[in-house]
N, C-alpha and C positions, 0 to 999 in steps of 0.2 A: 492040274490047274488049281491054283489055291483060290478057295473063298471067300468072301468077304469078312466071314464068321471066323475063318484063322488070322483073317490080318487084326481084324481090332482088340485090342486090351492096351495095357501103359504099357508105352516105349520110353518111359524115364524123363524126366522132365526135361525142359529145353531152356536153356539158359539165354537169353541175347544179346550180344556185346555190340555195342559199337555203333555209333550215326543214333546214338537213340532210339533203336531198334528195342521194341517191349516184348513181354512173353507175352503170346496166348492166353486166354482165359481158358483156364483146368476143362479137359472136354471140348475145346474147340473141335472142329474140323480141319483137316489138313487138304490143304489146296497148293497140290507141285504144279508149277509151269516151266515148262522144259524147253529150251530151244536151239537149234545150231544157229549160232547167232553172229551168222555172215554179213548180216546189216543191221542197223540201229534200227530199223522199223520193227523185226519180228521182236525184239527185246522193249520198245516202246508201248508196240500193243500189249505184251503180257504185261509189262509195269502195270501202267492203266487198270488192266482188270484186276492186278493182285491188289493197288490200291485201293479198290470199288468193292473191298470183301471185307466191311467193317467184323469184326469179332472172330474173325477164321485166321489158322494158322496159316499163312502164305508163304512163300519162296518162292527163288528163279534159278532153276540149274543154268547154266550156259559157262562158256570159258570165262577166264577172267579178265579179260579184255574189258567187259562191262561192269566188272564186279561191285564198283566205287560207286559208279553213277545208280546201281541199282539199292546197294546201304545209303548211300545218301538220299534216297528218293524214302526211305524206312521200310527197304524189303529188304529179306533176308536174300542172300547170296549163297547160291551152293555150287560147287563149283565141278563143270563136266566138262571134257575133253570134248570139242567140236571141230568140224572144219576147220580151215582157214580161211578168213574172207578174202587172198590170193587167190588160194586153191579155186573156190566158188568162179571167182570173176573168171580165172583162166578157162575152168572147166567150159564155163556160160558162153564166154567170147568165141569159142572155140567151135560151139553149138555141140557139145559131149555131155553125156548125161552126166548129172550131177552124181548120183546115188548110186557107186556099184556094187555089185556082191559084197566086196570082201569089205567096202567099206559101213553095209547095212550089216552085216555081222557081227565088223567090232560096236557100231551103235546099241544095237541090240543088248552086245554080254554087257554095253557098257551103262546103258537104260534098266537091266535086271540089277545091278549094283545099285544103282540109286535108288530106284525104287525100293529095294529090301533097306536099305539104309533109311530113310525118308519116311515110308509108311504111311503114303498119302490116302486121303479115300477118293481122291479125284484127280488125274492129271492132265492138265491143259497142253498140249503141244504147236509149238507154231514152227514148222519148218523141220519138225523133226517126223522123219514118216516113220522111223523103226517104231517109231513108240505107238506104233496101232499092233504091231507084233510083242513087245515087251508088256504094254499095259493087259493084252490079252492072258499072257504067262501068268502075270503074276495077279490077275482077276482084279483086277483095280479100271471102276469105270474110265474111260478115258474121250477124251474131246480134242477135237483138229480143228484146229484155227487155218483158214485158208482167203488166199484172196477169192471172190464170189465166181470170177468170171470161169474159174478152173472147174467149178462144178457146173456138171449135165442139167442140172434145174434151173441153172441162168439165164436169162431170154435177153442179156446184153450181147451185144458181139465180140468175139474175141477181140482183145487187141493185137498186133502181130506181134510175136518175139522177138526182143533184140536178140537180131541173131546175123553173125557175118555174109546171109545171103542178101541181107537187107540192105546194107554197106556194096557190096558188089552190083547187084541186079537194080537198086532202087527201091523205095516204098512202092511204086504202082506196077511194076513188073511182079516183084512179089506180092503184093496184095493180089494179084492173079491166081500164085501156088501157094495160097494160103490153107485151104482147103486138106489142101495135097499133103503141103508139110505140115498142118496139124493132126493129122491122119495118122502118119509116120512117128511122128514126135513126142504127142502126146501119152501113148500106152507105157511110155520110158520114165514117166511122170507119176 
């Protein structure tokens, strides 16, 4: 596991073209947010915080689907192989886990590329779980952006999943096996 003390020194200076986008101040900090970016929200909230990091070197890995609207907004674009927001909805609609093996694998080699590319001291992730595995690799603190209700310390109530039992059974038949099915469902999560 690498260091923090092997990652830092010059990575060569960063040039930034385009939408206006400026360099860094010499010695910034670098701040990667990274996300599989199946819906404009997870890409929305990282905007937001990379624009809220006056003087830090910011960027957003994601496909390039959003590439434009995120240089336009004056973040930098890096650009990562992600899902599909097909794939996503199929998988969801379906009620089949999003995240399989082999597709946390290629995340993963594909999270260690950027990162060694990148050189961040911090990486934010919204939507991307490999990167609690990748940031651990390559010793780079890392932080998960998640909606509140998914974590144990929430005292809201869940909401139920759109999920095709819901469509079938009804909200108040399922809000019955809710329980049940969050039971089942959630460790897949």
């Amino acid at each position: 596991m690498a260091s923090n003390a092997n990652r830092q020194g010059d990575y060569g200076s960063r040039t930034r073209v385009g939408h206006g986008i400026e360099s860094p101040a010499a010695g910034a900090k670098r701040v990667l947010f990274v996300t599989d970016d199946v819906t404009l929200a997870h890409v929305g909230r990282l905007l937001t915080l990379a624009q809220s990091l006056d003087g830090m070197d910011t960027a957003i890995a994601c496909s390039d689907r959003y590439g434009d609207f995120i240089a336009a907004a004056g973040v930098r674009h890096v650009h990562l192989e992600t899902m599909a927001p097909e794939t996503f909805s199929k998988l969801l609609a379906a009620g089949k886990p999003v995240h399989t093996a082999d597709y946390l694998r290629t995340a993963v080699r594909d999270d260690l590329s950027l990162l060694f590319r990148e050189r961040p001291d911090l990486v934010v992730g919204d939507f991307r779980i490999s990167l609690g595995i990748s940031a651990e690799l390559c010793g780079v603190p890392y932080v998960a952006i998640s909606n509140a209700y998914w974590s144990p310390a929430c005292s809201l109530e869940f909401p139920f999943p759109e999920h095709p039992a819901v469509s079938f059974f009804g909200i108040r038949l399922a809000e019955l096996f809710k329980p049940l099915v969050l039971s089942l469902s959630l460790p897949a999560y």
